[in-house]
VOMI-817314 format. One line per field, with one value per residue (C-alpha): x negated, y, z negated. Coordinates in steps of 0.02 Angstrom, whole numbers, plus 50000, padded with zeros to 5 digits. Layout:
N
u <- X,...
v <- Y,...
w <- Z,...
***
This chain:
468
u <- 45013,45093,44950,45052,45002,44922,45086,45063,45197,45278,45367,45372,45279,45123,45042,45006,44940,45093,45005,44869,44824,44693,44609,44486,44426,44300,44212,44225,44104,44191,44203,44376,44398,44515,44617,44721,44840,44931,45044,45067,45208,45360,45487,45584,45691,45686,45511,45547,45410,45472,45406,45380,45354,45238,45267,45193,45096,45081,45005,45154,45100,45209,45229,45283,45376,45489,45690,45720,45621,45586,45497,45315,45193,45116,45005,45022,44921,44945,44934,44735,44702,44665,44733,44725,44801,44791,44739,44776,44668,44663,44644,44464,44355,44378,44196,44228,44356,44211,44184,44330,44512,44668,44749,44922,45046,45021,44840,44885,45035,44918,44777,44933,45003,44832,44679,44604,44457,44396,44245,44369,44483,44299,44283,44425,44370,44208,44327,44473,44525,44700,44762,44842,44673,44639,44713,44674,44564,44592,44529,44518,44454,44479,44460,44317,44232,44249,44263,44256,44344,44374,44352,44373,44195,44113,44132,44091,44035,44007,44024,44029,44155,44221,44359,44436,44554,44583,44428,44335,44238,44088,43953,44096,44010,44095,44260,44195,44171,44346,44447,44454,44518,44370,44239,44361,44376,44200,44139,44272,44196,44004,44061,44168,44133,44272,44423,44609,44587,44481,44598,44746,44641,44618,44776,44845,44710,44731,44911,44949,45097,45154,45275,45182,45207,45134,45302,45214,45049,45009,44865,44804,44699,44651,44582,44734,44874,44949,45020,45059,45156,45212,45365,45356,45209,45290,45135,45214,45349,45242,45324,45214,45237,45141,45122,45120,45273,45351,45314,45398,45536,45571,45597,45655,45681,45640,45698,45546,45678,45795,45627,45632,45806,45762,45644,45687,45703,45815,45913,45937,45996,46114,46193,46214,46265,46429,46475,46406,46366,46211,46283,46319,46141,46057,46166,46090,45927,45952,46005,45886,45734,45634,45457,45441,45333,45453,45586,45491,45416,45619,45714,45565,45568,45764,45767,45646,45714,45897,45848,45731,45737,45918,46002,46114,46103,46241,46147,46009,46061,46119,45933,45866,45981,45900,45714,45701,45697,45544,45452,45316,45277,45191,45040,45036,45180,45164,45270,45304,45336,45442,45547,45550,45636,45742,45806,45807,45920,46036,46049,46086,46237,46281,46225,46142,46116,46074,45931,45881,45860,45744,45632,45624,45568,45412,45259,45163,45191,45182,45222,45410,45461,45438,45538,45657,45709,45720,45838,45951,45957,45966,45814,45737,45572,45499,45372,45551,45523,45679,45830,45930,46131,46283,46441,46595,46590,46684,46743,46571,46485,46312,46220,46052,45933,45782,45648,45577,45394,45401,45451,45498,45586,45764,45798,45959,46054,46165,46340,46429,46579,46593,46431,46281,46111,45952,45782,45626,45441,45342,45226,45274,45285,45471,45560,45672,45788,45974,46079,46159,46351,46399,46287,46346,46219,46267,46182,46253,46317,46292,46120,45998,45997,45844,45868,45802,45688,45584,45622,45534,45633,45552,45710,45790,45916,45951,45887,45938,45785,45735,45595,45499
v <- 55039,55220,55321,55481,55463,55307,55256,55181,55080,55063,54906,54819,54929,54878,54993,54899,54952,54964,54967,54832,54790,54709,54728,54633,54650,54576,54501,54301,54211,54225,54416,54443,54572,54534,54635,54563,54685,54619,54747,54745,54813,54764,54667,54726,54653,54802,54804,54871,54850,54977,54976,55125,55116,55172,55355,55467,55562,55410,55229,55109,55064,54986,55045,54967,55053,55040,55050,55135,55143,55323,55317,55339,55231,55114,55049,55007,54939,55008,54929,54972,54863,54999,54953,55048,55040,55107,55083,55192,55246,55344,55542,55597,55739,55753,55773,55743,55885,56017,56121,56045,56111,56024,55931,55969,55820,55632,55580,55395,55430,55535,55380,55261,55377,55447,55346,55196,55158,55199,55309,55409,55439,55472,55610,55709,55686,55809,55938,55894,55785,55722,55837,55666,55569,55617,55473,55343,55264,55226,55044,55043,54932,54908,54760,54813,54771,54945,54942,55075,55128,55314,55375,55518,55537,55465,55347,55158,55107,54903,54790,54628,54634,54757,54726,54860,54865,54986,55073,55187,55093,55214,55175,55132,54963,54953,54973,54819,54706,54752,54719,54519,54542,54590,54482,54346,54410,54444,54255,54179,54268,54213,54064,54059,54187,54277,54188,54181,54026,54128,54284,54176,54102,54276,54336,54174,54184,54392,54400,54462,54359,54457,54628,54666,54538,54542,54591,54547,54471,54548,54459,54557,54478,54630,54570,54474,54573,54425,54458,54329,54390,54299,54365,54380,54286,54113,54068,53916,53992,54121,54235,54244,54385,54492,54663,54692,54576,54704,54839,54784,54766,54954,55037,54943,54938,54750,54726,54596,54482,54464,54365,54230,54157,54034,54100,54043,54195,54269,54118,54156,54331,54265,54162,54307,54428,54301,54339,54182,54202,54174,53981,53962,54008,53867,53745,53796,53817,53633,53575,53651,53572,53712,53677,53774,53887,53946,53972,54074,54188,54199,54257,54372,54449,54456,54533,54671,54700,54711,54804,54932,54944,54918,54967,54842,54795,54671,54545,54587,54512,54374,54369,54396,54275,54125,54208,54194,54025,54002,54164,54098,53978,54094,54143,54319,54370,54432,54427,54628,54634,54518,54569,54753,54709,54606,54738,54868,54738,54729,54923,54952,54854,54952,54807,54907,54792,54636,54772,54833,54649,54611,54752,54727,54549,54622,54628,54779,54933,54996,55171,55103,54993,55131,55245,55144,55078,55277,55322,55168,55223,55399,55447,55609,55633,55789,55784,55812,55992,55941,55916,55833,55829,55762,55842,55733,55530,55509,55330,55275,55115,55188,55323,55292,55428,55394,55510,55511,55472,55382,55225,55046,55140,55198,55310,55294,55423,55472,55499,55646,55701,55789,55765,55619,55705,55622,55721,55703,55741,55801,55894,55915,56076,56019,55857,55754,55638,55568,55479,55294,55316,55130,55067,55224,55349,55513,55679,55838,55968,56125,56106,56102,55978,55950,55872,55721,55668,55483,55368,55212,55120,55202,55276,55445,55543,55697,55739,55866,55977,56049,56179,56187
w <- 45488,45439,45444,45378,45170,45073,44991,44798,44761,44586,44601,44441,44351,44430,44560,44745,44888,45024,45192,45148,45316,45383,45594,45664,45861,45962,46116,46170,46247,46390,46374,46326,46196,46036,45921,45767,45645,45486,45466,45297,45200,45064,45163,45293,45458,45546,45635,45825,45983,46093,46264,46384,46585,46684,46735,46864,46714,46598,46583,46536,46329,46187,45999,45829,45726,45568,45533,45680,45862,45874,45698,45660,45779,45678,45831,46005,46164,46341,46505,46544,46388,46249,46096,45936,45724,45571,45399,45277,45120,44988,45031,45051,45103,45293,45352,45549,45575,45531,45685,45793,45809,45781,45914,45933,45947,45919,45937,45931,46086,46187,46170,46246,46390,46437,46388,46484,46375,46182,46257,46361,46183,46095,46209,46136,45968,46012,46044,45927,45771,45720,45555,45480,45484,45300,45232,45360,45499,45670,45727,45932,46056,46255,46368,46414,46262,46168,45987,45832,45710,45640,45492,45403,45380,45555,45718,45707,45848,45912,46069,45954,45812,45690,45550,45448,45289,45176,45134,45219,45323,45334,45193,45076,44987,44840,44949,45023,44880,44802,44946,44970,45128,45196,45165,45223,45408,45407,45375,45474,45633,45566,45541,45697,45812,45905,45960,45944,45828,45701,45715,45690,45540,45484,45487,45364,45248,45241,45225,45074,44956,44829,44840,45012,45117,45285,45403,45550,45660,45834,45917,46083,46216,46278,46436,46495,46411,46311,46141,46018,45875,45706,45595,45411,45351,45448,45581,45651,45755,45866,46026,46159,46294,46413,46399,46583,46597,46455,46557,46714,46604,46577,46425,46296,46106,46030,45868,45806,45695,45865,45947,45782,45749,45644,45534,45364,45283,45423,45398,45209,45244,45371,45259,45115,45228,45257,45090,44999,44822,44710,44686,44865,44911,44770,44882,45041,44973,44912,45064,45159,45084,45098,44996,44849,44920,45055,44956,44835,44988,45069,44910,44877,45061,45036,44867,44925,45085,44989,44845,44909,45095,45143,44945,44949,44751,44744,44891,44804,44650,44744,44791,44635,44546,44644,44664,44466,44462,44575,44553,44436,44564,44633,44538,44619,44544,44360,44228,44204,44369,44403,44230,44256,44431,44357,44218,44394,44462,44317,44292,44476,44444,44274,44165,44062,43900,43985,44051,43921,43825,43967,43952,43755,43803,43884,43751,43767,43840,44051,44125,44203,44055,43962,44067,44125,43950,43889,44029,43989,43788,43832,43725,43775,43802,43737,43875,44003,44106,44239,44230,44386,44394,44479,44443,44440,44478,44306,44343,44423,44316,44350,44449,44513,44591,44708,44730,44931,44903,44736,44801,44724,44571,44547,44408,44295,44242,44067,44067,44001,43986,44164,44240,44262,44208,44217,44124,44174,44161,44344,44404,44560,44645,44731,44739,44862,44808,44816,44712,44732,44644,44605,44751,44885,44946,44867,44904,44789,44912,44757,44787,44907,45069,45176,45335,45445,45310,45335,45209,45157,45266,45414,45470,45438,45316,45222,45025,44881,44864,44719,44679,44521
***
């Protein structure tokens, strides 16, 4: 799980939790040691394991990471059996740095190239701590029946069973009762005891089914080096592999989606990407018979991944189109939501009344109907302080900007006579952001650009910047 902030979503109007994940380890009865990670997330298909050999300085080890496979490690194993990911929380006082220095690079890659057992990565935490930690903890365990988790506060330390979601883990009790997550993993292994059964019955009943969706499963036996992964929330099609067989292997860069070909939801992007159109994909989902449930979860996991991680808003329509009709089968998803992403879709494509009829639809008032419908009447808020612009575009149907960090919302802007200008309220001390013109990434070249910048995606581009 991206350990680097504890990212609030705005989809729909509605804040969720992006990196809701959920890790459980343990000891068997036979003495293997578990670990399970739902690596939880909005939708994406571009999850990579990237594997590493064995080097004359470094253990062999394997990563995940997002859009791309030098992006942030989101967890990993390595070949002694040490295993270790994140979950992130919400920025707190970081009591276990006091009298230690910084370590400089990667804690996590150092733990993989260097580190045999959790004790032996303990050790460098009475010397150092790892500056991004804030905002997360690190759950570990090794085969040799090794667990704890760090926190920003303390060390847990067990040789049983430990589980970890997104709440500080150290004294936090009313964390505890408000994550549901929790509680779950915690009576399955009372219940159950330690086992890949009960972690694969964890992972189900913990996945989250709503705007994050759980992108994928890794189950480590620790002791053996088997891995059993499941893609996108679908936990009857499993890849089973080795890590020592990954290893031998040499270096290599896995996209996760390449190891399921006939997920459903791959299948369903397959067939937009050919061009079919919102009434081509009812036929196929007809023919298909797909439950209700399924096709509810695929159009959901297409429209996200279209809309927000790959911004292509004309398949996501496509998605959208279809999604509609099932959506409130689902009783996760509410009714804001699911409108205020429906009147996103629409302006994206410059249908700016049938947008703004949807919002008025809405009873009541939330933070992005309100702004949203403002931006698509023009009406200026006296609250504004910025001001953003792009210069020229006069024959574009609609602008949109995105602002790196504030993700699941696009911003619309007004046109002029000569220029698109969009006003807003921040208080931000500087803000990143680029523009879609008529669905095409746009950056404006009078003003700032800051390179190499990670995007929600997980991959890389450049921004505007601008100061305030």
């Amino acid at each position: 799980m991206k350990k680097i902030t504890f990212l609030i979503l705005l989809l729909a109007g509605v804040n969720l939790v992006s990196n809701a994940c959920t890790i459980v380890s343990g000891v068997d009865k036979s003495g293997n040691t578990w670990a399970m990670n739902n690596e939880d997330f909005p939708h994406t298909y571009t999850n990579y394991l990237n594997v590493f050999p064995t080097t004359k300085t470094t253990l062999g080890y394997i990563t995940f990471t997002y859009g791309v496979p030098n992006g942030n490690i989101q967890g990993g194993a390595n070949e002694a059996g040490l295993f270790f990911d994140y979950n992130g929380l919400k920025t707190s006082d970081y009591k276990l740095k006091k009298g230690k220095k910084p370590f400089e690079g990667d804690m996590g890659l150092y733990l993989l190239q260097h580190c045999k057992s959790v004790p032996e990565f303990l050790k460098v935490w009475e010397t150092y701590y790892d500056e991004e930690m804030q905002s997360s903890q690190m759950h570990l365990a090794d085969k040799f029946g090794n667990l704890a988790v760090i926190t920003p506060d303390t060390i847990i330390i067990s040789n049983k069973h430990l589980t970890s979601t997104n709440f500080n883990l150290c004294g936090d009790e009313k964390g505890k009762s408000a994550c549901y997550r929790y509680p779950i993993a915690e009576k399955q292994i009372a219940d159950n005891g330690v086992s890949f059964k009960t972690f694969l019955t964890i992972a189900k009943a913990t996945a989250p089914n709503g705007f994050t969706n759980t992108l994928y499963t890794n189950i480590h036996n620790l002791s053996t080096g088997d891995i059993t992964l499941y893609f996108a929330v679908d936990y009857e099609q499993p890849w089973k592999t080795n890590i020592h067989k990954l290893i031998k292997g040499g270096e290599q860069h896995i996209l996760l989606a390449s190891k399921f070909p006939k997920n459903h939801g791959l299948q369903l992007m397959r067939f937009i990407d050919k061009g079919n159109n919102a009434d081509n994909v009812n036929d196929f989902l007809i023919r298909s018979k797909f439950s209700t449930a399924e096709k509810e979860r695929m159009l959901r996991q297409n429209f996200i991944n279209y809309f927000y991680l790959e911004n292509d808003f004309a398949k996501a329509r496509i998605a959208f189109t279809n999604w509609s009709k099932y959506a409130y089968s689902n009783e996760k998803n509410d009714t804001v939501a699911v409108e205020i992403q429906n009147a996103l879709s629409l302006s994206s494509l410059g249908n700016f009344d049938d947008a703004i009829a949807c919002l008025n639809k809405i009873s009541g008032s939330s933070k992005k109907k309100d702004i949203l419908l403002n931006e698509l009447q023009g009406i200026d808020n006296t609250e504004n302080n910025v001001i953003f612009k792009l210069e020229g575009f006069e024959s574009a149907k609609v602008v949109l900007m995105e602002i790196n960090g504030d993700y699941g919302f696009f911003h619309v802007l007004t046109k002029t006579s000569d220029e698109w200008l969009l006003k807003m309220n921040t208080s931000e001390t500087s803000v990143t952001y680029c523009f879609y013109v008529d669905g095409k990434r746009v950056l404006n070249s009078t003003q700032p650009i800051i390179k190499n910048q990670e995007t929600w995606k997980g991959d890389y581009a450049d921004f505007n910047i601008l100061k305030l």
